[in-house]
C-alpha positions in Angstrom: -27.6 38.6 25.1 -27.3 35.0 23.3 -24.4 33.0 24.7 -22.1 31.5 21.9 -21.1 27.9 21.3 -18.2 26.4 19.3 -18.4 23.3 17.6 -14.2 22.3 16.9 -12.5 20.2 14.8 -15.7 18.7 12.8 -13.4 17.5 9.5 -16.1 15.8 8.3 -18.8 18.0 8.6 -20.9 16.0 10.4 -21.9 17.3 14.1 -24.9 18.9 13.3 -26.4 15.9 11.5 -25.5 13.2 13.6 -27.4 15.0 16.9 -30.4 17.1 17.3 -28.5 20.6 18.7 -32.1 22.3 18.7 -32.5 22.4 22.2 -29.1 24.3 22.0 -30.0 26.6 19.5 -32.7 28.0 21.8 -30.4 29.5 23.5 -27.2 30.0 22.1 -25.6 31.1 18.1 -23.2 27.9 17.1 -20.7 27.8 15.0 -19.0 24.9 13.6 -14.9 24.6 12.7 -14.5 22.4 9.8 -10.6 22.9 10.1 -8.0 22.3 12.7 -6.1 25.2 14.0 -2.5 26.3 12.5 -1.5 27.0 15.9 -2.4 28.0 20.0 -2.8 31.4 18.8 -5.0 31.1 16.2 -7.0 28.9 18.4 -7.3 31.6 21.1 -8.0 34.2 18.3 -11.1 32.3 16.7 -12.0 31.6 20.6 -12.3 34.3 21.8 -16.1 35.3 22.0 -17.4 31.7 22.9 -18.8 30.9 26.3 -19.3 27.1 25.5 -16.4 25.1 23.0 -17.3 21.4 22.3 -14.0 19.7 21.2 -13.6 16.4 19.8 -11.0 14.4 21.5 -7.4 15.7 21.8 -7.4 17.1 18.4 -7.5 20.7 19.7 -4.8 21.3 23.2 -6.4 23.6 25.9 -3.6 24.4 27.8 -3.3 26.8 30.7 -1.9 29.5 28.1 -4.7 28.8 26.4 -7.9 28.5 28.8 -6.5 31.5 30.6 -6.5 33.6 27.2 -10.6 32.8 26.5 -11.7 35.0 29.2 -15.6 34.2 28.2 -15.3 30.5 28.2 -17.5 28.8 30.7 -18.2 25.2 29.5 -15.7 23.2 27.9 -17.1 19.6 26.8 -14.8 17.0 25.3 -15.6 13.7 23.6 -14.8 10.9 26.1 -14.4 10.7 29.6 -10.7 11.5 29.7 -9.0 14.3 27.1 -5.2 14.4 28.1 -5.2 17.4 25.6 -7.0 20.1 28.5 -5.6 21.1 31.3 -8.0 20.2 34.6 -6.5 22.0 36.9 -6.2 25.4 35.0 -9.6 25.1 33.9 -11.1 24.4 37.3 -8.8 27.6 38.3 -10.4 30.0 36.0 -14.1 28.0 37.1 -14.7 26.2 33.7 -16.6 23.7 33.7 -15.3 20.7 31.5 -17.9 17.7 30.7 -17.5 14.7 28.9 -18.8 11.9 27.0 -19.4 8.0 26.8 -17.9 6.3 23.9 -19.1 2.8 21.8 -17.3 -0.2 22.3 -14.2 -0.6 20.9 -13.7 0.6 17.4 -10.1 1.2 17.0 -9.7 -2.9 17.5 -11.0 -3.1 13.9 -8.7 -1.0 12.8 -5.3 -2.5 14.4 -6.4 -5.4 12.5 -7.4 -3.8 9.4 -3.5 -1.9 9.3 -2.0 -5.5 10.0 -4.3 -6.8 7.1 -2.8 -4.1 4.8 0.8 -4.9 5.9 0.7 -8.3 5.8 -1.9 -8.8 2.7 -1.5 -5.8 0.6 -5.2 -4.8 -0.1 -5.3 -1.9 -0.5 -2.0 -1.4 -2.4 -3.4 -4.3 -4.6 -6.7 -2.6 -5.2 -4.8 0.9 -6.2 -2.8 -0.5 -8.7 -6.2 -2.7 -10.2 -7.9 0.3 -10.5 -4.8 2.1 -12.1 -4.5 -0.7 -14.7 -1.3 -2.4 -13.2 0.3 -5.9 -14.0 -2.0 -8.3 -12.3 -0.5 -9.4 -9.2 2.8 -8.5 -7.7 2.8 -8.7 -4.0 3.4 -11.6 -2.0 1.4 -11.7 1.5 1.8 -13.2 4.9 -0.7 -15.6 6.2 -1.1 -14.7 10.0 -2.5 -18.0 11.1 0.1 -19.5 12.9 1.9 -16.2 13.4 2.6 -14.6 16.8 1.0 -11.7 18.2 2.2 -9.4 20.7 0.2 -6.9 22.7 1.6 -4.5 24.5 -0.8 -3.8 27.0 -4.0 -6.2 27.7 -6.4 -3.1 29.0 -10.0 -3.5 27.6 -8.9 -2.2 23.8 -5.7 -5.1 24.1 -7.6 -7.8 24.8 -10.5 -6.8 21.8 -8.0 -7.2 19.4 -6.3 -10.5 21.2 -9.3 -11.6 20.8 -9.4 -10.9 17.2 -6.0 -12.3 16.8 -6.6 -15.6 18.3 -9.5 -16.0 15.6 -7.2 -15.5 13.1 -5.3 -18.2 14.6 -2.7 -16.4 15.7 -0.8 -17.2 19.0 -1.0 -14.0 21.4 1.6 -13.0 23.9 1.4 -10.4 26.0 3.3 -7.5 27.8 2.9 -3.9 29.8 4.6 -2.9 32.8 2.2 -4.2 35.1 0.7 -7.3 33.4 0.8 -10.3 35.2 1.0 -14.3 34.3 -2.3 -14.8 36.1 -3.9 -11.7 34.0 -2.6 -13.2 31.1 -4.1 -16.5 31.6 -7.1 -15.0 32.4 -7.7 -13.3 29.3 -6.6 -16.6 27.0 -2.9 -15.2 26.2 0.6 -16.3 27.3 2.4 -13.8 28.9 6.0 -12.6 28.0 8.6 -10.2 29.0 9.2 -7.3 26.8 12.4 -8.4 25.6 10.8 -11.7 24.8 7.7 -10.0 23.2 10.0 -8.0 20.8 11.9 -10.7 19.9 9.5 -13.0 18.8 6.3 -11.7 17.5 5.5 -11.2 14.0 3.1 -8.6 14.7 3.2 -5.8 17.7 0.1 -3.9 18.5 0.5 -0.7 21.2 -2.8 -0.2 23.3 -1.0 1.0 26.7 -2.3 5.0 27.4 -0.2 8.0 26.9 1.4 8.5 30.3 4.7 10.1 32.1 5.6 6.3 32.5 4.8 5.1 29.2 6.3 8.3 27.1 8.8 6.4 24.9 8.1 2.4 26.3 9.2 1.7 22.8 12.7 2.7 22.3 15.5 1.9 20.0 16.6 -1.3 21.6 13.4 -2.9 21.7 12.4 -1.9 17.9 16.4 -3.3 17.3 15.3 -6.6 18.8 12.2 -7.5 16.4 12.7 -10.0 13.8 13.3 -8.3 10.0 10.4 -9.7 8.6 8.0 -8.6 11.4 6.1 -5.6 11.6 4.3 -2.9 14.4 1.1 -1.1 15.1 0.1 1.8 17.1 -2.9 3.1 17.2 -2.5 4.8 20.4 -0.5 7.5 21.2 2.5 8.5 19.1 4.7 9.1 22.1 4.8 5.9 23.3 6.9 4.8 20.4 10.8 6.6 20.2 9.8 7.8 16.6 13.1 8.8 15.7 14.2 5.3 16.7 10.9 3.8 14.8 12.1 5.8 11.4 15.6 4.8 11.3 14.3 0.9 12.0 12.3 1.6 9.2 14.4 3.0 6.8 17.3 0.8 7.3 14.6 -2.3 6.7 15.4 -3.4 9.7 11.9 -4.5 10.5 9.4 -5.1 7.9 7.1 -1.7 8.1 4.7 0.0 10.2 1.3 0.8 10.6 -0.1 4.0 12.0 -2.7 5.8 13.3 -1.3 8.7 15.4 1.6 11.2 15.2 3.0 13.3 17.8 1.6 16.5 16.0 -1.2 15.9 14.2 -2.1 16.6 11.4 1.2 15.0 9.6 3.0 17.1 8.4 3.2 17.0 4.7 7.1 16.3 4.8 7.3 13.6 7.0 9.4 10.6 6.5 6.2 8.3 6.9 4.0 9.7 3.5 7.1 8.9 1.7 8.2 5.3 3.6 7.5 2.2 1.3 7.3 -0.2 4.4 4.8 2.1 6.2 0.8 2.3 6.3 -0.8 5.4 7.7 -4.3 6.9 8.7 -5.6 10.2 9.0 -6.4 9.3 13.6 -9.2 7.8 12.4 -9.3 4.7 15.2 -12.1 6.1 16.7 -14.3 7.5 13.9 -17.1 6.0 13.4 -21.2 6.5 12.5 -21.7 4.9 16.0 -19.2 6.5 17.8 -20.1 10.1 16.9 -23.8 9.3 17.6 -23.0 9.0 20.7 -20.2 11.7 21.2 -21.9 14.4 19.9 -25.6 13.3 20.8 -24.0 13.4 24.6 -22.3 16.7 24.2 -25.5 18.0 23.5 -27.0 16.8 26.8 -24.1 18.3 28.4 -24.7 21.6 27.2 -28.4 21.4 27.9 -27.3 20.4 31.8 -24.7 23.1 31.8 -27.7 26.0 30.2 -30.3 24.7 32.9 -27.8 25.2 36.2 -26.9 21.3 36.2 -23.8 20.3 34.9 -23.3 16.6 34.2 -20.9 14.5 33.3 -18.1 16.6 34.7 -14.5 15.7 34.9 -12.5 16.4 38.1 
């Protein structure tokens, strides 16, 4: 009997032309999901009959609940090399195997940039209303050269766009939990205490990962303490920022907007204070989607099914 694959959270319908999945098709009958799921249980009802699921990113949570209600599941490959979204231990428990991926460089630097661009320039607003036939000109931008740049957290993805920033001519300070003075020098930045990174930045990027210790980093106080004319960026993790803290901030003008790139539940809801927020920019999670990316995601997810099919797993996360 044909074993059965799963294909998850392809929105732009994509994964079978960016790889060659013929060596899977030998073997198993995929099927590709265009659409995320409403909910766990529909997940776990459209799951049901697969022995290999090949998620993309987080976008789709394997809990325990969930692994331990796909009783055929055997393989479980994610994009990436780390997927907070799936539960190791439970799958290990039930003897899935779970694989991952390499990624390309650093892609969601660009876009940090490109969301301060938008907030601080306007292009995209500007090119709307030109295509809509508006007045000619009625934004006034903000020249970063000269500006100052915070980064909170100077990992690899931290110091890509510090890097970018200083180009701009911008002058980069730096802050996580653990940073040090001599790191900072290192990399090319000044180093800064939160308080003082809050205070005076014109421009705060987030690149720390999702963690127990960094749930929340960015609370009320520290949003309360950035000047009114500055503005902040994640493109992390959602969580990391207090977002009820971030959308009264916000609405009360208290900071001069926002751009964003991930929500705590994802899709956004259609409701939600940020589609309706003058002062805020926002993008579908789309930090890491790219031509080059995918190549490589879903061309490696193919190996890993092949290795899992002939009796050698690779790439397996522990």
């Amino acid at each position: 009997m044909r074993l059965r694959c799963a294909i998850l959270d392809d929105y732009q319908n994509v994964a079978l032309k960016l790889a060659d999945w013929s060596s899977v098709k030998e073997k198993t009958d995929i099927t590709v999901f265009n659409k995320p799921f409403a909910s766990a249980a529909e997940a776990i009802a459209e799951l049901q009959d697969f022995e290999i699921i090949c998620a993309m990113r987080e976008r789709t949570p394997f809990t325990k609940d969930v692994l331990g209600a796909l009783p055929k599941l055997k393989l479980l490959v994610t994009s990436g090399m780390r997927n907070a979204a799936i539960d190791l231990p439970a799958a290990k428990e039930r003897g899935i195997v779970v694989s991952g991926t390499g990624g390309v460089g650093n892609p969601t630097a660009g876009l940090a940039i490109g969301l301060m661009l938008e907030l601080t320039r306007h292009i995209g607003y500007e090119n709307a209303r030109m295509k809509a036939g508006e007045p000619w000109q009625t934004t006034v931008g903000m020249d970063p050269e000269g500006k100052v740049f915070g980064v909170v957290g100077l990992g690899k993805l931290g110091s890509k766009v510090a890097e970018i920033a200083k180009a701009l001519g911008m002058k980069v300070l730096a802050w996580s939990t653990n940073l040090t003075p001599d790191a900072c020098a290192a990399a090319g930045v000044e180093y800064a205490t939160k308080e003082q990174l809050f205070a005076q930045s014109d421009v705060i990027s987030v690149h720390v990962v999702l963690s127990a210790r960094s749930r929340g980093l960015v609370g009320r106080e520290d949003l309360r303490r950035m000047k009114p004319t500055s503005y902040i960026i994640n493109t992390a993790r959602a969580p990391i920022i207090d977002e009820d803290a971030l959308i009264e901030v916000l609405r009360e003008k208290k900071i001069a907007g926002a751009g964003l790139d991930v929500f705590p539940i994802e899709p956004l809801a259609l409701d939600h204070p940020f589609r309706t927020l003058d002062n805020v920019v926002i993008t579908p999670h789309i930090g890491y989607v790219t031509e080059e990316t995918y190549l490589r995601f879903y061309g490696e997810s193919v190996e890993d099914v092949v290795a899992w099919l002939d009796g050698k797993p690779i790439r397996v996360l522990t």
